[in-house]
N, C-alpha and C positions, 0 to 999 in steps of 0.2 A: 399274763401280759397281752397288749391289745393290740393287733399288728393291721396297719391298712397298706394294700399296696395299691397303688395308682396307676396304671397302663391307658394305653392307648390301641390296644390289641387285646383278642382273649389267645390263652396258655392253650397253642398246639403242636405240641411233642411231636409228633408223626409229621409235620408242615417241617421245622426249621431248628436247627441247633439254639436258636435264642427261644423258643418254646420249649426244648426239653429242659436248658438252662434254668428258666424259671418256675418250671415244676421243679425243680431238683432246690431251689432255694425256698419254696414253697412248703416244702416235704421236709425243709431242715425247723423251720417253723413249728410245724405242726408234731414232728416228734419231741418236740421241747414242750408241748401241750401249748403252744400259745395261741390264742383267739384272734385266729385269720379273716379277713376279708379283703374283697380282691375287687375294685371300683376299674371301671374301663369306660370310656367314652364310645368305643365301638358298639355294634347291635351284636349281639353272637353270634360265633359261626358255626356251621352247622360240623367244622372242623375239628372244634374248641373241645376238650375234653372236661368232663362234664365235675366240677369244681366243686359243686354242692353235694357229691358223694365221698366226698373226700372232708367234708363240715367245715368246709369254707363258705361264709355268706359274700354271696357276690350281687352287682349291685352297678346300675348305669349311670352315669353320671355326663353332667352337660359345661360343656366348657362356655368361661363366661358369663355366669351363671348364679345367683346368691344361693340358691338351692343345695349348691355343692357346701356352703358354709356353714347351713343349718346341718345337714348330712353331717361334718366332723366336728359340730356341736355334739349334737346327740352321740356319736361312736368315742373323741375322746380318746383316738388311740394314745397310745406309747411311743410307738412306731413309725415313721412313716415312713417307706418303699416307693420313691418312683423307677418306673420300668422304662430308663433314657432321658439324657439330658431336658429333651425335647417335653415333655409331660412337666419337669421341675420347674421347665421355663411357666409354662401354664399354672400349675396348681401351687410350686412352692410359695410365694407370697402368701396364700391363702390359710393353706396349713403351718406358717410362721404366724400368721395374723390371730387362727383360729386355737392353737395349739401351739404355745410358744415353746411347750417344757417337753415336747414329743422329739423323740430322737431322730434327724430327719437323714436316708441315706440313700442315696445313689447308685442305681445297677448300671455302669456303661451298655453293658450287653460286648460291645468291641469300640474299639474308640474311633469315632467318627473321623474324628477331622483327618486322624492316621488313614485312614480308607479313601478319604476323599480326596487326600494328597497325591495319593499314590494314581489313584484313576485320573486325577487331571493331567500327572507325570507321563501317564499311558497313553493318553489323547493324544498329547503333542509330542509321544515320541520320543522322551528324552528319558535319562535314568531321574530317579528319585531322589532330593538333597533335602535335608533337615528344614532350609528355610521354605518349602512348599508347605511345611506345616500351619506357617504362620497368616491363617487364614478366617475370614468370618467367622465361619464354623469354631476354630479352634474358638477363637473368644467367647464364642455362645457357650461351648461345650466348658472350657477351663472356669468360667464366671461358676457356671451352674457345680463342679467339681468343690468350688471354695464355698458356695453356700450352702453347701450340706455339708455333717457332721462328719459324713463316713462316705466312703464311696467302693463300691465293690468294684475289683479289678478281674479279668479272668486270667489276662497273657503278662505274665512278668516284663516281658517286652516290651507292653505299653506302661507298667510302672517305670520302667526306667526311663522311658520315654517324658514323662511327665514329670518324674523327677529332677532329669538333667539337663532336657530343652524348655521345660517350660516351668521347672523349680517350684515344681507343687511340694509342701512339705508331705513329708513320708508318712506324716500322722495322720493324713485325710485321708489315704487310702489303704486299703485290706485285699489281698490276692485273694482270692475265692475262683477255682477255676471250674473245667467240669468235676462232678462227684459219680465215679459211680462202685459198684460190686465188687469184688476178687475176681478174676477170670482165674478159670480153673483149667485152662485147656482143653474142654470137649468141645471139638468143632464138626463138621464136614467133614469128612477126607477129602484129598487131592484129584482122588479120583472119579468122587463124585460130582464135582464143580464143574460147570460151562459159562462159559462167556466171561469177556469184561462186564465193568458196571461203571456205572456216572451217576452220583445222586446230586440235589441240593434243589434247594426250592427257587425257581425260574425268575422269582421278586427280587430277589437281591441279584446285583447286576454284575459281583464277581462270578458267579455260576454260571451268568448267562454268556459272557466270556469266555469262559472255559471251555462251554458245550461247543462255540465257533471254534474254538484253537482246538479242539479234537476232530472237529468236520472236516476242518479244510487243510490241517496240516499232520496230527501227530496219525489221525485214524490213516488216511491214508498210506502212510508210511508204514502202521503195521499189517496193515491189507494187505504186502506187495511180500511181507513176512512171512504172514500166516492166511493165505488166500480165504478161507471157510473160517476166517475168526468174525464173532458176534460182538458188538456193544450195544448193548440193552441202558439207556441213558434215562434215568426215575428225576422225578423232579414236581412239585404241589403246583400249580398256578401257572400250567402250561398255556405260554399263548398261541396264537396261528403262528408268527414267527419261528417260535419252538419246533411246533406241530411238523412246520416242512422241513424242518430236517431230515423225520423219518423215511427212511429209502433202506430196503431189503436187499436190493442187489447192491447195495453197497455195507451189507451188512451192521447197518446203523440204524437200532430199534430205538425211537421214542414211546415210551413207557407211561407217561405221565406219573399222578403220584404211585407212592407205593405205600399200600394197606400197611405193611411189617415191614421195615423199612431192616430189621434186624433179620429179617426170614430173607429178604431178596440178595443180599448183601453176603449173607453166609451159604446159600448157593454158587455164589460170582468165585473166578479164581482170584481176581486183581482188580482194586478199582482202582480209576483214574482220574485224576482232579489237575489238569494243568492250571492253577489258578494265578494269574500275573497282578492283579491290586485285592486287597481287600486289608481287615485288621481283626484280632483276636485271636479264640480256637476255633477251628474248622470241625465241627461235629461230624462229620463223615468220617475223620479220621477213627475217631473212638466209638464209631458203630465198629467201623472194618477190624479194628482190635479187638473188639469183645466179638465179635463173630470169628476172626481167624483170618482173617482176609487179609494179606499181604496188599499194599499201594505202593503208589507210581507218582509225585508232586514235584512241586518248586519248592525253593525258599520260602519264600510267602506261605505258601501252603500248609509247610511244615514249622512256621513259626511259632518259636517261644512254647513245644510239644513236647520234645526230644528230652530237653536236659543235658545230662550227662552219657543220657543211652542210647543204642544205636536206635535206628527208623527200623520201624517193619516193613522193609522195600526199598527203592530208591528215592534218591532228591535230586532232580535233574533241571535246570533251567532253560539248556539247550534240547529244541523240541526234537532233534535229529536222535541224541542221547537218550531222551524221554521216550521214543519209540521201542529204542534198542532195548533200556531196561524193560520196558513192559511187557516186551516178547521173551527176554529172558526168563521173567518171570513166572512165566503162563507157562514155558513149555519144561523148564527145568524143574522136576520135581523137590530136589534136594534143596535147590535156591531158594527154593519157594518154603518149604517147611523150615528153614533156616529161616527166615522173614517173619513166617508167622510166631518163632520163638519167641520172635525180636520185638516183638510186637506185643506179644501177652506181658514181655517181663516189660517194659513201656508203662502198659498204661496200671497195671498192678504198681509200683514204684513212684508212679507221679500224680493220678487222679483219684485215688480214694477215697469213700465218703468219709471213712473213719478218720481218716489222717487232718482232716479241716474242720468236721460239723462242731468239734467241742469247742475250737480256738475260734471261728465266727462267734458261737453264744457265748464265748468267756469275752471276747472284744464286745460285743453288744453291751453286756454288763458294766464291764468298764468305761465305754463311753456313755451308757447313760448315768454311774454315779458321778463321772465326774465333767458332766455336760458344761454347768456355766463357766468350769478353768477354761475348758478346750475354746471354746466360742472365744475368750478374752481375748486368746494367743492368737486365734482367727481372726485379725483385726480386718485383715481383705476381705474373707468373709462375710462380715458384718457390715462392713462398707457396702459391697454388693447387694446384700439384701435390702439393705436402706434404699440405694437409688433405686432398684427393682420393685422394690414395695411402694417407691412414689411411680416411676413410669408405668410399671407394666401392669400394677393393678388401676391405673386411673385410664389408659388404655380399655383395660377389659371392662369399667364402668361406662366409660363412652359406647361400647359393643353392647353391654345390656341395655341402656338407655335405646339405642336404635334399632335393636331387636323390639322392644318393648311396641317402637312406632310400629313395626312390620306386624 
């Protein structure tokens, strides 16, 4: 079977939890044997983990472009994978046009408009209500949801989200969260640990957030704790902004990225993610659990993780609280190895590859025997692709014709 995925990035595990996300659905692919390729509009980065070692043919491609149309002439996937609403907007018309019998599906990665809600909530200061959802974005992102077949979801949170604010039916979408290993409990000891830790890649603007609400309010707090305490704060695409954070006499290391983000992490006693907007799973979280690492979060932070089982650490919203646990954390041995239990039985229990990879390929199967029902019942669906296949491809013929001039 012929799998094309379409991004607008290339796949950097080490960079950001939506890079190792799409290695990990990349990796479910190709253990099924299926015949991967991985199209991007970006140039590579020197980041990118290297795809063609792994017998994926990867391949660049030009938005707006008839090139892109010959391209899935000749490939003819089965498949088609865009990597965000934002890529389906571009290419789905094309690959509906090109390949109408290909199964087309949907990676949110974290759901936009839920993020986007939240940070404008943050702006102006007020708590968050339902109707902040109901925004541009939502409609770009909900449109592009009902024109594809299938839509991977990672945070239960945002199914339910989708299902009962914005009554997407339950059949368009598939939980897929992270996948990973058994944790078998060999970690660090306790006593060989120093410092906190802050990870998350400086792009995304919840992290960048968080590193401020540590600066200027929780770090301090624990400084006055624990005088000689360190936070060593790792993060991909540090800008000068970032950069002047770092100050030693205030025991606050900017680190930039981290080589082994699973080596830095399983040194650290606790890391700490005050994070106040964002949407999905927080991959920081499920490094710190397959390393041992007891954490420190909000709500948010710890969103749609947990389940039914305790957090490895605290959940604090209140940044006064949020200090208190982290010092607890760090300096009580027993709390702390109590945390890290909490933690291993966590993600052993809720994110297993084993527990997902069969039920993805048995739903793949099943929607594509029974593709032309599903699309009937889709009548929204089909509706949308229609007016998008007349606007936004005569759109992107206008873009080539005036490229053409240039």
């Amino acid at each position: 079977m012929k799998v094309c995925v379409i991004s607008s990035v290339w796949v950097e595990p080490q960079s950001s939890a939506a890079g190792s996300r799409m290695l990990q659905i990349l990796d479910i692919f190709l253990d099924k044997d299926f015949e991967v390729t991985y199209a991007s509009t970006a140039s590579p980065s020197e980041f990118a983990i290297n795809l063609t070692r792994k017998g994926i043919t990867t391949t660049i491609i030009k938005l707006n472009d008839p090139s892109f149309d010959t391209y899935l002439q000749e490939q003819q996937p089965d498949i088609v994978l865009f990597d965000r609403f934002m890529v389906e907007e571009q290419f789905g018309w094309r690959v509906a046009q090109q390949c109408p019998d290909a199964l087309r599906i949907l990676d949110t990665e974290d759901l936009h408009c839920l993020r986007n809600a939240r940070h404008q909530a943050l702006k102006e200061n007020r708590p968050f209500v339902n109707s902040d959802l109901f925004s541009d974005i939502a409609k770009r992102e909900i449109a592009s949801i009902y024109r594809c077949d299938l839509t991977l979801m990672i945070s239960e949170y945002e199914m339910e989200v989708l299902q009962n604010v914005f009554k997407v039916p339950k059949e368009l979408l598939h939980y897929l969260p992270f996948l990973v290993a058994p944790v078998l409990g060999e970690f660090v000891p306790f006593e060989e640990r120093a410092h906190f830790i802050a990870i998350g890649n400086f792009l995304h603007a919840p992290n960048w957030d968080a590193a401020l609400v540590l600066k200027q309010t929780i770090w301090p707090a624990i400084r006055k704790m624990i005088p000689d305490a360190q936070l060593h704060l790792y993060g991909a695409y540090a800008s000068e902004k970032v950069l002047q954070l770092h100050n030693p006499k205030e025991g606050f290391y900017v680190k930039r990225r981290a080589e082994d983000a699973h080596e830095v992490i399983s040194k650290a006693k606790v890391l700490l993610a005050p994070l106040r907007f964002g949407a999905g799973l927080k991959g920081k979280f499920i490094d710190a659990m397959q390393c041992g690492t007891p954490s420190v979060t909000t709500q948010i932070g710890a969103e749609a993780m947990q389940g039914d089982f305790t957090w490895g650490g605290y959940i604090e919203d209140d940044f006064s609280a949020f200090a208190k646990a982290a010092t607890t954390l760090y300096t009580d041995k027993n709390l702390w190895k109590v945390a890290q239990d909490h933690g291993r039985i966590l993600i052993n229990n809720r994110f297993q590859k084993n527990d997902f990879e069969d039920d993805f390929y048995d739903t793949i199967e099943n929607y594509r025997n029974t593709l032309l029902s599903r699309r009937q019942q889709n009548f929204t669906g089909q509706m949308l692709l229609h007016h998008t296949l007349q606007s936004t491809k005569f759109m992107s013929k206008w873009i080539e014709e005036k490229n053409k001039g240039k």
